[in-house]
Structure formats: structure tokens, C-alpha cells
C-alpha positions as CSV (number, residue, x, y, z in Angstrom):
1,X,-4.6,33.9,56.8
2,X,-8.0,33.0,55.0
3,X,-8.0,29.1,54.2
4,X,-10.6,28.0,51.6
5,X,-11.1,24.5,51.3
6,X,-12.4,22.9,48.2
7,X,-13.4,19.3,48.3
8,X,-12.8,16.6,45.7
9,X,-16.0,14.7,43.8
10,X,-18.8,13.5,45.7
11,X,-17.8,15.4,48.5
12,X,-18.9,18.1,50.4
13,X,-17.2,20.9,52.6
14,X,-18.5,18.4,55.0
15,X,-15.2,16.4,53.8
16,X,-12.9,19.3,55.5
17,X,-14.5,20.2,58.2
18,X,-12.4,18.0,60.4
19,X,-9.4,19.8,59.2
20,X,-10.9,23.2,59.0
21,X,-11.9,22.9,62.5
22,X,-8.0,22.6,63.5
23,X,-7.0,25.3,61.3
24,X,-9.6,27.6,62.6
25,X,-8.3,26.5,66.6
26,X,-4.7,28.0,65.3
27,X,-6.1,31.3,64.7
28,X,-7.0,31.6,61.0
29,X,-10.5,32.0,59.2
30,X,-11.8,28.3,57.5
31,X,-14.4,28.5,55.3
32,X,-15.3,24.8,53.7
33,X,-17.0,24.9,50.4
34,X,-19.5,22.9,48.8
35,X,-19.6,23.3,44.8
36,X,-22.9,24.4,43.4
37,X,-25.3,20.5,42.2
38,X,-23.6,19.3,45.3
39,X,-25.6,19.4,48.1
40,X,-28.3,16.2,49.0
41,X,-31.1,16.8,46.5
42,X,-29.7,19.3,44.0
43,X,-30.2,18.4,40.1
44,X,-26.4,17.8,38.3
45,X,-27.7,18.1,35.0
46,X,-27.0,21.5,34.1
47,X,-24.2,22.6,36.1
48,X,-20.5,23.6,34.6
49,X,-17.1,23.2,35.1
50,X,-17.2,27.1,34.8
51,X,-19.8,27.1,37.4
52,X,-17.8,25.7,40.5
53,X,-15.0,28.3,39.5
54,X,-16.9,31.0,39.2
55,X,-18.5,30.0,42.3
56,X,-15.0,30.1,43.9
57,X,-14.1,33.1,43.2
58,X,-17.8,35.1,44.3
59,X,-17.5,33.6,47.3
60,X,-14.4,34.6,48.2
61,X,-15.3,38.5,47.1
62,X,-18.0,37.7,48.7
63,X,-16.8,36.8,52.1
64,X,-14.2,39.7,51.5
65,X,-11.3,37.0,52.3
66,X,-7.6,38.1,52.1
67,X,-4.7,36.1,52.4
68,X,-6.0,33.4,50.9
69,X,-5.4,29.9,51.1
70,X,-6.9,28.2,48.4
71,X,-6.8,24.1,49.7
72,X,-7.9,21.2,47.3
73,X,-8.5,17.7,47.4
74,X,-8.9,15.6,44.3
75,X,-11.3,16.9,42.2
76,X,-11.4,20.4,43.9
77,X,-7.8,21.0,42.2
78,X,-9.4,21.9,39.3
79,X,-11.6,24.3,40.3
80,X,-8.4,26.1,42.4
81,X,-6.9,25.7,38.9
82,X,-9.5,28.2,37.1
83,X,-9.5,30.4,39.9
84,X,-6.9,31.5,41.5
85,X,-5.1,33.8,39.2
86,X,-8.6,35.4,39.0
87,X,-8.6,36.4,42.7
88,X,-5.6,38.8,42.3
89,X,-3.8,40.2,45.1
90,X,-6.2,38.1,47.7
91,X,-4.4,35.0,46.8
92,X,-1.8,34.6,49.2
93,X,-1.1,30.5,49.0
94,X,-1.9,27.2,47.5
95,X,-2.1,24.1,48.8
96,X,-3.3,20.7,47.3
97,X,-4.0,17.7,49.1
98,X,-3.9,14.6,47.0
99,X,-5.3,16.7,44.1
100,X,-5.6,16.4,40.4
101,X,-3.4,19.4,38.8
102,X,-4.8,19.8,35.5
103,X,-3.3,21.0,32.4
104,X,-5.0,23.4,29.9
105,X,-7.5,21.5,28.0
106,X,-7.2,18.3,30.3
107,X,-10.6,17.2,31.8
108,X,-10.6,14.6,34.6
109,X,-12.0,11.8,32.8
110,X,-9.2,12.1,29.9
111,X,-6.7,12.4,32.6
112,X,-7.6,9.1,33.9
113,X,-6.6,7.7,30.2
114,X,-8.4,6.6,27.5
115,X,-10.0,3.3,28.2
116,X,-11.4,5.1,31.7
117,X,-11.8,8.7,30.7
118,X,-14.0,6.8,27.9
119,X,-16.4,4.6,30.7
120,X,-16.3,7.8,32.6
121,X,-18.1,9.8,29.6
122,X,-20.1,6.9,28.5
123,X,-21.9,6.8,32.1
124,X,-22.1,9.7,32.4
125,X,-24.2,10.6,29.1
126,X,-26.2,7.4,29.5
127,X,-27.2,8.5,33.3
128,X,-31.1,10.1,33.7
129,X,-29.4,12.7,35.8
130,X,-25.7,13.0,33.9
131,X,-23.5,12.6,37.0
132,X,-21.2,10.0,38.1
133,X,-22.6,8.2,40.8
134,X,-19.5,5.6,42.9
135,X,-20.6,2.3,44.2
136,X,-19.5,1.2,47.3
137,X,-17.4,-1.2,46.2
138,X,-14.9,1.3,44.0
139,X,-15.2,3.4,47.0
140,X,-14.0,1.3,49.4
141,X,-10.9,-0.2,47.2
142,X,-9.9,3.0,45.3
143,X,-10.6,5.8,47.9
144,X,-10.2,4.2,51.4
145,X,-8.9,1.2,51.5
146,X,-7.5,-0.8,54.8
147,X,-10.0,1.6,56.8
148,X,-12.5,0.1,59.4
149,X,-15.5,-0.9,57.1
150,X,-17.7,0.7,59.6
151,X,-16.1,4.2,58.3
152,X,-16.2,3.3,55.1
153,X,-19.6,2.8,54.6
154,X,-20.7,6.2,56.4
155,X,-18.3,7.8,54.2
156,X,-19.6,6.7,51.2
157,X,-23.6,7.2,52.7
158,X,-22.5,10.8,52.7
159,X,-21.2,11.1,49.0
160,X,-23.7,12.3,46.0
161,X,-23.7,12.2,42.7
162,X,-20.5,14.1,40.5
163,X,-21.9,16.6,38.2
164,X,-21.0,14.9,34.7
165,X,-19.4,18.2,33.3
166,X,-17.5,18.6,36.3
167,X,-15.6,15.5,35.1
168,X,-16.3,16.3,31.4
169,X,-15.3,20.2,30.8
170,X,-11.7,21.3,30.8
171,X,-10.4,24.6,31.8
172,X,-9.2,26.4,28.6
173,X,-6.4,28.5,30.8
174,X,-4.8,27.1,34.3
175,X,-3.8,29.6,36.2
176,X,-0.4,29.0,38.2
177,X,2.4,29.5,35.7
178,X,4.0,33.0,37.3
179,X,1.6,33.2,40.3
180,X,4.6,34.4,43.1
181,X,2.4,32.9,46.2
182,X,3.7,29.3,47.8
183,X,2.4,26.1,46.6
184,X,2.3,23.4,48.1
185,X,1.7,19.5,47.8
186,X,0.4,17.5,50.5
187,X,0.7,13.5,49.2
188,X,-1.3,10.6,51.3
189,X,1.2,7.7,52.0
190,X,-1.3,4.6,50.7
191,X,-3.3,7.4,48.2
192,X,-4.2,5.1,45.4
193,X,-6.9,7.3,44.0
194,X,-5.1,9.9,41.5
195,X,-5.2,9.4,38.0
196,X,-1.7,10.3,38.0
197,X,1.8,9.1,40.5
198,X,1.5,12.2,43.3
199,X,4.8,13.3,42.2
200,X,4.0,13.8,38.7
201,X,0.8,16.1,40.2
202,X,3.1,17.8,42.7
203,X,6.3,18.7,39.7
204,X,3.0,20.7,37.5
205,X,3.2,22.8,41.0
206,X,6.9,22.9,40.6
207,X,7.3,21.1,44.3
208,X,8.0,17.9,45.6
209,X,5.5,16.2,47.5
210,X,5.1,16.3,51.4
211,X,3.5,12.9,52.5
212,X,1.2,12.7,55.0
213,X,-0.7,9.5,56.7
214,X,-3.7,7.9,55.1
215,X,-5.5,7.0,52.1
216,X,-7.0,9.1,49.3
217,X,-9.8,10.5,51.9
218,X,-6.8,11.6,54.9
219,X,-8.7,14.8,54.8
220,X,-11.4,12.8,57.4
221,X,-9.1,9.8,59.0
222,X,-5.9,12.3,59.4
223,X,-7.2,15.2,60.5
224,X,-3.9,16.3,62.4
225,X,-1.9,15.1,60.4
226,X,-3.5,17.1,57.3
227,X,-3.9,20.5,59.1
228,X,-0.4,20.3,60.9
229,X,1.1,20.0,57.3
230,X,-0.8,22.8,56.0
231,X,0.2,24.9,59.2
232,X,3.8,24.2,58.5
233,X,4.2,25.5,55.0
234,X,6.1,28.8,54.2
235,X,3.4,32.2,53.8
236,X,4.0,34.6,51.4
């Protein structure tokens, strides 16, 4: 099979590389994305929700990938969202990994409720560069708490700014009603990230959750954990 992994806000495909590396040593083809705006450098400004899907789903004709496991974490549910009844009969799986599922017409920031979806729009329009920058500090207590500072802190130096209408734009169709591939949900144990309970997430999928070790960033600290999960869930 053809995993693709999508990574959540501020992150790269640098985020999955730990887990892609494991999945690629049990045979299969990992390819780790990073959205377009989201490499060191790159201007956020202009970039759209419709962008990183779009993006998705060229690089997978692209790459002529079959089989395809679409993998998301956080953020980068969205995206698998918009895409993956547009990839057709190369979808063969989905799996999220502490992931927002959206609903049609749900951005992030509104799923994170009023009062935060609103500080989330009203930095975002008031920054010079209209992305979503995380300090340290919400980093380390919403993301990955209890980890060794140390790992923190290179975490976060890695991180850049969130597109603003990646966080702003809502997909007008979401794509997994009737799609007859496997889904699955992949919880962290101490995730305390989501803007909704896991479970909640993981019934829009139609599953129950499968916990795994960690925090909201297990991708990185649970490497085995995270790709032995993945490994384990039914194929088409």
C-alpha cells in the first residue's frame, strides 16, 4: 500500500517522518507531505484551504500512488477531508491520528467554539503576514505536555507560521459519507489538543477510537506505537 501522511498545523512532513520511516521498513511506499506556505520562509498570506487539497490530490496523480493510505494529524484531517473522494479508485484507506474531522461548512477556528474560533480570526486578520503563529508556552501545555522540556522546545523551533485561511476556510463538501475503503481512528492517551473529545471525532468516521501512547504530537515521541497501529488496521 501507498501511505500519505498529512501533518497537522505548524508542522511539516518533517512531523511524520519518524513514523513514515517504520512504515516504509514493513514494505509499503511513505511519502510525507508538507502543505503549500509551509515550508521555512514561504509567505502565508495568500494561500487557501482549497490550495492544500488540491495540492493533495496532484501529488498523489502525480506520484502515480495506488492503494492509498491517506494519514492525518490534526489539522491535516481537513485536507484528507476535501480530498479523498476526489482521488477515486486510488483511495484504498483512511486513517486519522488525533485529527480534526470536519463537518461541511465547519472551519477549524469555529470548531474550537465561539469565544476561540473568534481570538483565532481576530489574530489572524490583525497579523502582517495573516497566519497563526503558537508561542511556546501554548505549545508546550496544549500540544505536549509532561514531555522532557528539552524536546519540547526543539519541537516547537521547528514549527512555522499556520496559513490564516487554513484555519479560516471551510470545505463546502466532506468527502466520507459512502466511501467503502476502511477508516480508521488512532486517539493519543493524554491528547489534550482537539477541539473536540477524540470520540466525538472518531463517531463522524463511524469508528471507535484506537488509543495509542502520547500527547497530541505521538506522531514524534511514539513512533512505534503510531506506525504499529496503522500496520494493524484492516485493508480494503
Amino acid at each position: 500500500m501507498d501511505y500519505v501522511f498529512v501533518p497537522g498545523a505548524w508542522h511539516g512532513g518533517w512531523a511524520w517522518h519518524p513514523v513514515a520511516r517504520r512504515i516504509a521498513g514493513a514494505g509499503h511506499r511513505a511519502v510525507a507531505l508538507t502543505m503549500p506556505d509551509m515550508s521555512a520562509g514561504d509567505d502565508p498570506r495568500e494561500v487557501r484551504l482549497a490550495d492544500a487539497v488540491a495540492y493533495l490530490v496532484a501529488e498523489v496523480e502525480r506520484r502515480d500512488l495506488t492503494d492509498v493510505v491517506l494519514v492525518g494529524h490534526s489539522w491535516g484531517g481537513i485536507p484528507i477531508a476535501g480530498a479523498a473522494r476526489r482521488l477515486g479508485e486510488r483511495l484504498g484507506a483512511i486513517a486519522m491520528v488525533s485529527a480534526f474531522v470536519p463537518r461541511a461548512g465547519e472551519s477549524m477556528a469555529e470548531a474550537m467554539g465561539p469565544e476561540v474560533g473568534a481570538y483565532v480570526r481576530a489574530t489572524i486578520e490583525g497579523a502582517p503576514n495573516f497566519a497563526f503563529e503558537l508561542d511556546f508556552a501554548a505549545f508546550r501545555e496544549s500540544l505536549m505536555q509532561d514531555e522532557p522540556e528539552q524536546v519540547q522546545r526543539l519541537v516547537h523551533e521547528l514549527l512555522v507560521p499556520q496559513p490564516g485561511a487554513y484555519m479560516l476556510d471551510a470545505l463546502a463538501e466532506v468527502g466520507f459519507a459512502g466511501l467503502d475503503v476502511p477508516m480508521t481512528y488512532l486517539l493519543a492517551e493524554r491528547d489534550q489538543a482537539l477541539a473536540l473529545p477524540g470520540a466525538d471525532l472518531a463517531a463522524r468516521l463511524g469508528v471507535e477510537p484506537v488509543l495509542v501512547p502520547g500527547t497530541h504530537e505521538a506522531i514524534i515521541t511514539h513512533a512505534d506505537d503510531v506506525a504499529k497501529a496503522l500496520l494493524a488496521q484492516p485493508e480494503r
